[in-house]
C-alpha positions as CSV (number, residue, x, y, z in Angstrom):
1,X,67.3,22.0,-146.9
2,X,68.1,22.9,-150.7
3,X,65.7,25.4,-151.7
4,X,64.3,25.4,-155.0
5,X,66.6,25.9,-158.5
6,X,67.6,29.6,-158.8
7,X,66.0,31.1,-155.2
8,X,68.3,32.6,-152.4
9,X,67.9,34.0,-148.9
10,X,68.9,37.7,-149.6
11,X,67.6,38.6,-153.1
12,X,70.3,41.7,-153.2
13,X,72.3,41.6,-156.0
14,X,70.6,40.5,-158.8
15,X,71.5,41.7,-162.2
16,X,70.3,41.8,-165.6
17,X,72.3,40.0,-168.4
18,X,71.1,39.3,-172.0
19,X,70.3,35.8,-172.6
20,X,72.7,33.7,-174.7
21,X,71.3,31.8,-177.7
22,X,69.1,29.1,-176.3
23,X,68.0,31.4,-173.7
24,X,67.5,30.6,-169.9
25,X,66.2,28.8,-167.9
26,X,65.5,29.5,-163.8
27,X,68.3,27.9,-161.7
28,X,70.4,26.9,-164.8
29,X,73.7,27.6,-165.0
30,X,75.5,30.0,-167.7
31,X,79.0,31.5,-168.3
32,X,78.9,35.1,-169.3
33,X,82.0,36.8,-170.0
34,X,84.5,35.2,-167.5
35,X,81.5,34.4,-164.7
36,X,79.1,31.8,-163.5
37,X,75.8,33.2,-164.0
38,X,72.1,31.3,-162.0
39,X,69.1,32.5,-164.1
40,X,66.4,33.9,-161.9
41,X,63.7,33.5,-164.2
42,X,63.3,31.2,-168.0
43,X,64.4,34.2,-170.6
44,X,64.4,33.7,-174.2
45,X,67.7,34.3,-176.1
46,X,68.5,37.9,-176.8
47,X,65.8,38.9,-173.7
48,X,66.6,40.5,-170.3
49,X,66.7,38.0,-167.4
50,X,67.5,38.5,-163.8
51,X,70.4,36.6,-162.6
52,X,72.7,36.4,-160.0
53,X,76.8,35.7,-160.3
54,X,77.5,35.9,-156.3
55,X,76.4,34.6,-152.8
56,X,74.1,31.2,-152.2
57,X,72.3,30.4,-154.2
58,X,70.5,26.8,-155.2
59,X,71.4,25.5,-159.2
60,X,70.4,22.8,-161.2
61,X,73.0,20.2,-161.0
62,X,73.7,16.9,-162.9
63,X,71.9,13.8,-162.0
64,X,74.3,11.3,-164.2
65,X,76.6,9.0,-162.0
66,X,79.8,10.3,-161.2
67,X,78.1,14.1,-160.3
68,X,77.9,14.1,-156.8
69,X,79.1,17.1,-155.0
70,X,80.8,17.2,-151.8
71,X,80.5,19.6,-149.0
72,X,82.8,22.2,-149.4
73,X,83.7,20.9,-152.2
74,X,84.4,22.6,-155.7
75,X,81.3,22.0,-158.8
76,X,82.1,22.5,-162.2
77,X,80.1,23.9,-165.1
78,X,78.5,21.7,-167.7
79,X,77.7,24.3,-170.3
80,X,75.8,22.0,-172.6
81,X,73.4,21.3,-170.1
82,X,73.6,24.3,-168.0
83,X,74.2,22.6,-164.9
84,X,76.9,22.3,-162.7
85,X,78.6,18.4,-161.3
86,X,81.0,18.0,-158.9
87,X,83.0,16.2,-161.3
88,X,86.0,18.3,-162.8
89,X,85.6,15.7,-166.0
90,X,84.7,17.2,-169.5
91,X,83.4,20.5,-167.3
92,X,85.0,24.0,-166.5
93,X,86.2,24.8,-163.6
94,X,83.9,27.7,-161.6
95,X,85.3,28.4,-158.2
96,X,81.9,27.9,-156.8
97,X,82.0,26.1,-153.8
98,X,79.1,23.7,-152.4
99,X,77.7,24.6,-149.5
100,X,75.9,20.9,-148.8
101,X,76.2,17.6,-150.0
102,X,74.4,16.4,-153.0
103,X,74.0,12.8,-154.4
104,X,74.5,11.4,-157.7
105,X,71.1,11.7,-158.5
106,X,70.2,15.0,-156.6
107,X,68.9,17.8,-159.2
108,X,70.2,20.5,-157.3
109,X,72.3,21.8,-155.1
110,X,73.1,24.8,-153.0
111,X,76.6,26.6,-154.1
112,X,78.1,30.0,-152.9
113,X,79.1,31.9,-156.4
114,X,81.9,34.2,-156.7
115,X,82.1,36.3,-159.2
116,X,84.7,36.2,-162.2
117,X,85.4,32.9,-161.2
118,X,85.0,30.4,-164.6
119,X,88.4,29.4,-166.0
């Protein structure tokens, strides 16, 4: 069962970050410094937000064809958007894994982060 964009099971290890230009938005996906970052909570830019960069957690993913992710398999950032896809195809590579299968036009997904990981 995917939970809903930016909620875990164990809500240890949150952190705060400073909210690029654009801001947040809960469950998006962001890369600060070398690391995939889910927003906890909408932040404007320059604001505090809670976010996590490690564990499960569930983030807004592509719905576009072509952005289905795989079990197990690898997602990829999509910075303009801030999702992630499971396509490797104009995106950056994360290191976050999928932890279920998600559909073309699925609008989230559950991953396991780790951190430092965006090429």
């Amino acid at each position: 069962m995917t939970q809903p964009v930016g909620n875990r099971d164990n809500y240890s290890g949150d952190l705060t970050f400073t909210a690029p230009a654009g801001g947040v938005v809960r469950g998006g996906a962001y890369q600060i410094e070398d690391s995939l970052v889910v927003a906890r909570e909408d932040a404007d830019a320059g604001a505090s937000f809670l976010g996590v960069m490690d564990g499960p957690v569930s983030v807004s993913k592509e719905t576009d064809a072509g952005s289905a992710c795989a079990a197990g398999g690898l997602v990829y950032l999509d910075a303009a958007n801030p999702t992630v896809s499971g396509s490797a195809s104009g995106n950056t590579a994360t290191g976050a894994v999928a932890l279920e299968a998600a559909a073309d036009g699925a609008a989230s997904v559950l991953v396991e982060l780790k951190s430092g990981m965006v090429a």
